[in-house]
NUDO-364841 format. One record per atom (N, C-alpha, C): residue number from 1; residue in three letters; chain; atom name; z, y, x. Coordinates in pm, whole numbers, plus 50000, padded with zeros to 5 digits. Atoms other than C-alpha are relative to their C-alpha. Example, Ala and Ser with C-alpha at 12.3 -4.5 7.8 and 13.67 -1.06 7.14 Angstrom:
BEGIN
+------+------+------+------+-------+-------+-------+
! tinu ! keba ! gumi ! doro !    up ! north !  east !
+------+------+------+------+-------+-------+-------+
!    1 !  ALA !    A !    N ! 50000 ! 49881 ! 50089 !
!    1 !  ALA !    A !   CA ! 50780 ! 49550 ! 51230 !
!    1 !  ALA !    A !    C ! 50000 ! 50120 ! 50090 !
!    2 !  SER !    A !    N ! 49994 ! 49881 ! 49918 !
!    2 !  SER !    A !   CA ! 50714 ! 49894 ! 51367 !
!    2 !  SER !    A !    C ! 50073 ! 50109 ! 49923 !
+------+------+------+------+-------+-------+-------+
***
This chain:
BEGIN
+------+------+------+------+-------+-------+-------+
! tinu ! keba ! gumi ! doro !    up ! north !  east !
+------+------+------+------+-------+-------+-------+
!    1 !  UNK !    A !    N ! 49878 ! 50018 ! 49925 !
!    1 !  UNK !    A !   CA ! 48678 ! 41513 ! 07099 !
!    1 !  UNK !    A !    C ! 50036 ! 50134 ! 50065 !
!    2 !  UNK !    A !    N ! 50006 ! 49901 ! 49990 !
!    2 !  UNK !    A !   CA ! 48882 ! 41801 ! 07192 !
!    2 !  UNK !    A !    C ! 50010 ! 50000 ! 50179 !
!    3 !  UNK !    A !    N ! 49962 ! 50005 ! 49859 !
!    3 !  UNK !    A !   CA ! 48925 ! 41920 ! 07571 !
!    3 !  UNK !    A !    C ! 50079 ! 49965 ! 50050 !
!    4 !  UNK !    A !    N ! 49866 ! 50073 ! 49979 !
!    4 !  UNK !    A !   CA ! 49293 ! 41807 ! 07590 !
!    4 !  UNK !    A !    C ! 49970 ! 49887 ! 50034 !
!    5 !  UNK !    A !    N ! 49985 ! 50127 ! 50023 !
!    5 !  UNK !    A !   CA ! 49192 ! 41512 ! 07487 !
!    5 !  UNK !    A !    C ! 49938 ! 49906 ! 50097 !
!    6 !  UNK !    A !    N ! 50105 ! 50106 ! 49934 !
!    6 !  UNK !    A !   CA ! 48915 ! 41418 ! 07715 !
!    6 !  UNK !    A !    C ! 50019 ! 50039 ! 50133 !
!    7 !  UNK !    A !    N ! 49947 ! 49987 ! 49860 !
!    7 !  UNK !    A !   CA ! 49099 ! 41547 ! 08007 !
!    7 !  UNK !    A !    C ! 50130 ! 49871 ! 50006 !
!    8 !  UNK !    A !    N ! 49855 ! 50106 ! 49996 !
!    8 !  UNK !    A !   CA ! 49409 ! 41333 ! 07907 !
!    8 !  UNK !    A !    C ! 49922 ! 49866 ! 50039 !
!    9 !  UNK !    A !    N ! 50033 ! 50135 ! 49969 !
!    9 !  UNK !    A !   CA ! 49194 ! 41034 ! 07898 !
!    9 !  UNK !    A !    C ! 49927 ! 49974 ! 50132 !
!   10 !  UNK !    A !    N ! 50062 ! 49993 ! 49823 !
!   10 !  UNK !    A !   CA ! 49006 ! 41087 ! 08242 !
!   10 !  UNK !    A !    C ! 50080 ! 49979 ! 50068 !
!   11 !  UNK !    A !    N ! 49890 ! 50041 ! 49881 !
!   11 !  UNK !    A !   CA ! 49322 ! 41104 ! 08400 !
!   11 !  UNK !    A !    C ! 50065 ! 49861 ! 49980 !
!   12 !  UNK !    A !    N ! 49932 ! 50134 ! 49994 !
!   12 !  UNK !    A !   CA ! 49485 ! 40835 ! 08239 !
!   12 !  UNK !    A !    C ! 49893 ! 49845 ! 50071 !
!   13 !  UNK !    A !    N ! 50104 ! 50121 ! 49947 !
!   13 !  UNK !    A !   CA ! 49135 ! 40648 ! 08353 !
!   13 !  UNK !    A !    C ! 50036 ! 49960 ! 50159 !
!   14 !  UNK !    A !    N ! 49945 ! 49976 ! 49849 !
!   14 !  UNK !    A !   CA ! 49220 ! 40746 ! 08709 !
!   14 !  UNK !    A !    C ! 50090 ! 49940 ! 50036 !
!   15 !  UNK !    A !    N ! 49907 ! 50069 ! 49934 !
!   15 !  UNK !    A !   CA ! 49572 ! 40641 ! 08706 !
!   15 !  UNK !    A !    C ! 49975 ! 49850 ! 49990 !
!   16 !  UNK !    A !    N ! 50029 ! 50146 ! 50024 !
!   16 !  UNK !    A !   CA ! 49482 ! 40283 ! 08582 !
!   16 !  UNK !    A !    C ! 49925 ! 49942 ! 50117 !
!   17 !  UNK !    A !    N ! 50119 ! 50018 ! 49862 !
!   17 !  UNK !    A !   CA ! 49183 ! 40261 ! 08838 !
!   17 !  UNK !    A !    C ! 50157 ! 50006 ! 50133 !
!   18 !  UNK !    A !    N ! 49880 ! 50007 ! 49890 !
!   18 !  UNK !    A !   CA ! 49488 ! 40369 ! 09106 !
!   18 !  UNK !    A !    C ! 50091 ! 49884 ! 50006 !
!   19 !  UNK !    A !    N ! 49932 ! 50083 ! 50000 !
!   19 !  UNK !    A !   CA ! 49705 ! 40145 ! 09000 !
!   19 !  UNK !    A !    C ! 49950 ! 49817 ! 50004 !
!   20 !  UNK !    A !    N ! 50086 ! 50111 ! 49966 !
!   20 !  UNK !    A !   CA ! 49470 ! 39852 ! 09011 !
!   20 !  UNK !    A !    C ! 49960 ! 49972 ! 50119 !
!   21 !  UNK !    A !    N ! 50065 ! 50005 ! 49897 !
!   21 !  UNK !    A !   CA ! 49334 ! 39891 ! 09351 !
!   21 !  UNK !    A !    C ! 50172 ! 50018 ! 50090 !
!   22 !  UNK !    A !    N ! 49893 ! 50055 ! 49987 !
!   22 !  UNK !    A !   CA ! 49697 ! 39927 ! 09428 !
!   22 !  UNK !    A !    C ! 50061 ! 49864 ! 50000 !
!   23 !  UNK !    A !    N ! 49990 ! 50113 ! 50015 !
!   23 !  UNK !    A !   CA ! 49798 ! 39621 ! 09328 !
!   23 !  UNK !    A !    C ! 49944 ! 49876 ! 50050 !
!   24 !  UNK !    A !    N ! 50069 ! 50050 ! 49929 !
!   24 !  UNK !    A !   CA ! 49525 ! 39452 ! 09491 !
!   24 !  UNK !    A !    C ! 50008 ! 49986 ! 50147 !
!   25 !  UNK !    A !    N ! 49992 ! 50038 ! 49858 !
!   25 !  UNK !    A !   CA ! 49591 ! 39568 ! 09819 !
!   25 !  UNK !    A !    C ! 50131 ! 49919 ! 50014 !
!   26 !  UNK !    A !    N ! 49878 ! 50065 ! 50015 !
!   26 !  UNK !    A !   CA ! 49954 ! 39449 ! 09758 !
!   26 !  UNK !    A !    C ! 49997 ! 49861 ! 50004 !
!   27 !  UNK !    A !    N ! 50022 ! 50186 ! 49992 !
!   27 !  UNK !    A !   CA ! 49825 ! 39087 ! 09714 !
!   27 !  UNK !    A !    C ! 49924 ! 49939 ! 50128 !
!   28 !  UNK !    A !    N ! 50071 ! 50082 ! 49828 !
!   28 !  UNK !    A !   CA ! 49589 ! 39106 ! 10034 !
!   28 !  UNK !    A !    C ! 50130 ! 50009 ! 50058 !
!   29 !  UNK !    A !    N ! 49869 ! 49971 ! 49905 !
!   29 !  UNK !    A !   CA ! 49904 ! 39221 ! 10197 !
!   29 !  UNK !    A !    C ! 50123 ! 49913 ! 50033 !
!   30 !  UNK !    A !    N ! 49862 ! 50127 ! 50010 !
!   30 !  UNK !    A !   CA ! 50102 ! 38917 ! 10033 !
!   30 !  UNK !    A !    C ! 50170 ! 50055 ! 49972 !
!   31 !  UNK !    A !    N ! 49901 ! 49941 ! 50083 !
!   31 !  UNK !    A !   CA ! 50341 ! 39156 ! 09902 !
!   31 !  UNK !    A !    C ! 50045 ! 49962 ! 49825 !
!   32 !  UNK !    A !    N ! 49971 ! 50094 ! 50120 !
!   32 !  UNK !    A !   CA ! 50307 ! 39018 ! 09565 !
!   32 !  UNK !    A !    C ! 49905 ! 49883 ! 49999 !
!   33 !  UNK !    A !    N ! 50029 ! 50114 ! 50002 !
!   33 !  UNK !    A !   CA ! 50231 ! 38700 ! 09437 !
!   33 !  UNK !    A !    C ! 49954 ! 49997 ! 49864 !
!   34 !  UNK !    A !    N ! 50027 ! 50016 ! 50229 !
!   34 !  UNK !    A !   CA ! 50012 ! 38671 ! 09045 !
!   34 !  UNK !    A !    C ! 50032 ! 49859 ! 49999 !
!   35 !  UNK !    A !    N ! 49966 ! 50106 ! 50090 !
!   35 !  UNK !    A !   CA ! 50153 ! 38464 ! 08835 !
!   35 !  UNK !    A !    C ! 49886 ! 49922 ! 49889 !
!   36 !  UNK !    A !    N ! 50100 ! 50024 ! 50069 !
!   36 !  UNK !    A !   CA ! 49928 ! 38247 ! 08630 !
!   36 !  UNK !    A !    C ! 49965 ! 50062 ! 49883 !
!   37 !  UNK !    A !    N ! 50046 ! 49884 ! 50122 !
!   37 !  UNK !    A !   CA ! 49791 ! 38443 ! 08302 !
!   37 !  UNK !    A !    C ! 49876 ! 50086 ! 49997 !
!   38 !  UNK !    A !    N ! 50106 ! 49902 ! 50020 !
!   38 !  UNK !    A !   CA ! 49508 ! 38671 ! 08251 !
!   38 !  UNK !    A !    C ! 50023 ! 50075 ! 49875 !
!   39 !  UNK !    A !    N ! 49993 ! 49875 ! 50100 !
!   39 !  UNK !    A !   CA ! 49461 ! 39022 ! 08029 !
!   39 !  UNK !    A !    C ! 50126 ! 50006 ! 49989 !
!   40 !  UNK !    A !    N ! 49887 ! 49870 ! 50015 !
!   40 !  UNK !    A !   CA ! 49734 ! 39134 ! 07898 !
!   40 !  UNK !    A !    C ! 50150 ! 49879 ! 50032 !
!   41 !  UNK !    A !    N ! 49922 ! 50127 ! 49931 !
!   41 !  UNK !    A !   CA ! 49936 ! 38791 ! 08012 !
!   41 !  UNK !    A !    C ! 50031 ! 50027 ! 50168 !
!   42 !  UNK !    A !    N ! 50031 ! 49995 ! 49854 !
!   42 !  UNK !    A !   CA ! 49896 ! 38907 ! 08361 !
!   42 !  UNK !    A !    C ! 50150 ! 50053 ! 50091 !
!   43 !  UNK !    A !    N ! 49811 ! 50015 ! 49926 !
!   43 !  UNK !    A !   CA ! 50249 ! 38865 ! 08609 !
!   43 !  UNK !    A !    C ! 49980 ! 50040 ! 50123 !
!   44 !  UNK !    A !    N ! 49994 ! 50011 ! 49881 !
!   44 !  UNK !    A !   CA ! 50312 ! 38943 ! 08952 !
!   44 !  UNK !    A !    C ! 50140 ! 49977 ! 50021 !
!   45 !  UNK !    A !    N ! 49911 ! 50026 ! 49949 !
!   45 !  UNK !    A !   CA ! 50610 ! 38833 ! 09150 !
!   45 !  UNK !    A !    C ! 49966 ! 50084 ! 50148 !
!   46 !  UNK !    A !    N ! 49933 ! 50011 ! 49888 !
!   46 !  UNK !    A !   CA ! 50797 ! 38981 ! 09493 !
!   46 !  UNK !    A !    C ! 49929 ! 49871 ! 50097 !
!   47 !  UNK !    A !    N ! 49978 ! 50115 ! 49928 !
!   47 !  UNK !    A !   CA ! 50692 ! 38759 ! 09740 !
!   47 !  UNK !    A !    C ! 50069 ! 49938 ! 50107 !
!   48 !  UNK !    A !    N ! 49871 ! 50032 ! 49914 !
!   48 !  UNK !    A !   CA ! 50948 ! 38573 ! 09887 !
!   48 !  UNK !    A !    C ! 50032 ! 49869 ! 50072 !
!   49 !  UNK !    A !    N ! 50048 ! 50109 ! 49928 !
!   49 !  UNK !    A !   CA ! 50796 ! 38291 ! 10032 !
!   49 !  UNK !    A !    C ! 49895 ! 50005 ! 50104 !
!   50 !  UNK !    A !    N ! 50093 ! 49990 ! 49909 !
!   50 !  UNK !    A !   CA ! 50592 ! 38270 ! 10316 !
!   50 !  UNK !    A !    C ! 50036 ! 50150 ! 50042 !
!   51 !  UNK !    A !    N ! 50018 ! 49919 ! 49973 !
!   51 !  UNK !    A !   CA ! 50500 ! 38527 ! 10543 !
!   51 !  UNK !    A !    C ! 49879 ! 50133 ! 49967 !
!   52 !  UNK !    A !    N ! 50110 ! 49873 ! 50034 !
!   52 !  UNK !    A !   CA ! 50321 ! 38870 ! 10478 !
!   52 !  UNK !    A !    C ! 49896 ! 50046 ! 50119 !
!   53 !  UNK !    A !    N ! 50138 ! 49977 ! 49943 !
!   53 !  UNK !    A !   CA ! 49959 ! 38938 ! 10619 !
!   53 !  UNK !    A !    C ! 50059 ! 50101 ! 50098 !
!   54 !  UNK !    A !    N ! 49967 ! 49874 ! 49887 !
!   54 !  UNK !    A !   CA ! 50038 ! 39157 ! 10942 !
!   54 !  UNK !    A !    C ! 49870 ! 50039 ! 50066 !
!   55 !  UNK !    A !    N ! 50111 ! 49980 ! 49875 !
!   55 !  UNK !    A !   CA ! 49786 ! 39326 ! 11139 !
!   55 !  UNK !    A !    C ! 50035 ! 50036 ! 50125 !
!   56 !  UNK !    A !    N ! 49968 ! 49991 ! 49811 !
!   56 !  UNK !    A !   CA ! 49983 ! 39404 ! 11458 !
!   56 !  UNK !    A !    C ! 50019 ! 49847 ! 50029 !
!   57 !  UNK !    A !    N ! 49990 ! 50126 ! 49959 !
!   57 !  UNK !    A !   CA ! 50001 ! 39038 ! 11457 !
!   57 !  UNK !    A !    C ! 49895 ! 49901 ! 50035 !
!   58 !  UNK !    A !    N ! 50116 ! 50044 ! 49999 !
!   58 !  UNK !    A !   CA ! 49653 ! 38979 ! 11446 !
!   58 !  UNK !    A !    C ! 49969 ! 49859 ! 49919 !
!   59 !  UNK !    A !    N ! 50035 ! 50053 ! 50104 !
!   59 !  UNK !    A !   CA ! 49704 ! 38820 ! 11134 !
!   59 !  UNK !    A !    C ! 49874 ! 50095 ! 49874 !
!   60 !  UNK !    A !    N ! 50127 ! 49951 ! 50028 !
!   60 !  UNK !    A !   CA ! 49364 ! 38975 ! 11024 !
!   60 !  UNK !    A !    C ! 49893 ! 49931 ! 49828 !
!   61 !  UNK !    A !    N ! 50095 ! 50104 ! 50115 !
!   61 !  UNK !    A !   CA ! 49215 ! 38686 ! 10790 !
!   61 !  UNK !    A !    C ! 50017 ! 50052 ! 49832 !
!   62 !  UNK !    A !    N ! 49995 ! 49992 ! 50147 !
!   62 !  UNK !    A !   CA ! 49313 ! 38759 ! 10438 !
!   62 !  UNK !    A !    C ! 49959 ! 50164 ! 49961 !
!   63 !  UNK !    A !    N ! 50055 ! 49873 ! 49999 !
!   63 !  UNK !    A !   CA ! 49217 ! 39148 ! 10504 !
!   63 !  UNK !    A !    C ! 49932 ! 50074 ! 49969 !
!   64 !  UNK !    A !    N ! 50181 ! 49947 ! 49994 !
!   64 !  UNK !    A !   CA ! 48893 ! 39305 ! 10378 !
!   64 !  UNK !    A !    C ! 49975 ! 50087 ! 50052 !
!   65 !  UNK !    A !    N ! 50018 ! 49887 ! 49898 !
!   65 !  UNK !    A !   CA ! 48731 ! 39527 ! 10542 !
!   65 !  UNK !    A !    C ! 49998 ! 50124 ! 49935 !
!   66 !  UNK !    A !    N ! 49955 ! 49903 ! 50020 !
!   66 !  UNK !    A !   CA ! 48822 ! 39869 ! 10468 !
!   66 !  UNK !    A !    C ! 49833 ! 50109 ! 49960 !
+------+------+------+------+-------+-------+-------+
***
C-alpha cells in the first residue's frame, strides 16, 4: 500500500470515528432521535418532540460522565 494511500485511509478512519461519537452525543443531548434500522439502514430524525437534556437545568440523568 502506497503512503497516499494509507494516510488517506487513517484519516478517513478518524473522520468516521468523529462523526460517530458525534452523533452519539447528539442523542444523549436528545438532539436527534434513531429511527428504527441498523447498519447501513440506520436513520436519525430532528427531534421535535419532547424536551432536550439540559444541564443548567439539572436535567443531568441521560448524561454520561465525561
Amino acid at each position: 500500500m502506497t503512503d497516499w494511500l494509507r494516510c488517506f485511509l487513517d484519516n478517513l478512519q478518524r473522520a468516521v470515528d468523529t462523526a460517530l461519537r458525534d452523533i452519539n452525543e447528539l442523542l444523549v443531548w436528545r438532539v436527534l432521535r434513531k429511527i428504527p434500522g441498523d447498519g447501513r439502514s440506520t436513520a436519525y430524525r430532528l427531534n421535535t418532540r419532547g424536551r432536550l437534556a439540559d444541564h443548567r437545568e439539572g436535567d443531568s440523568s441521560s448524561l454520561t460522565s465525561q
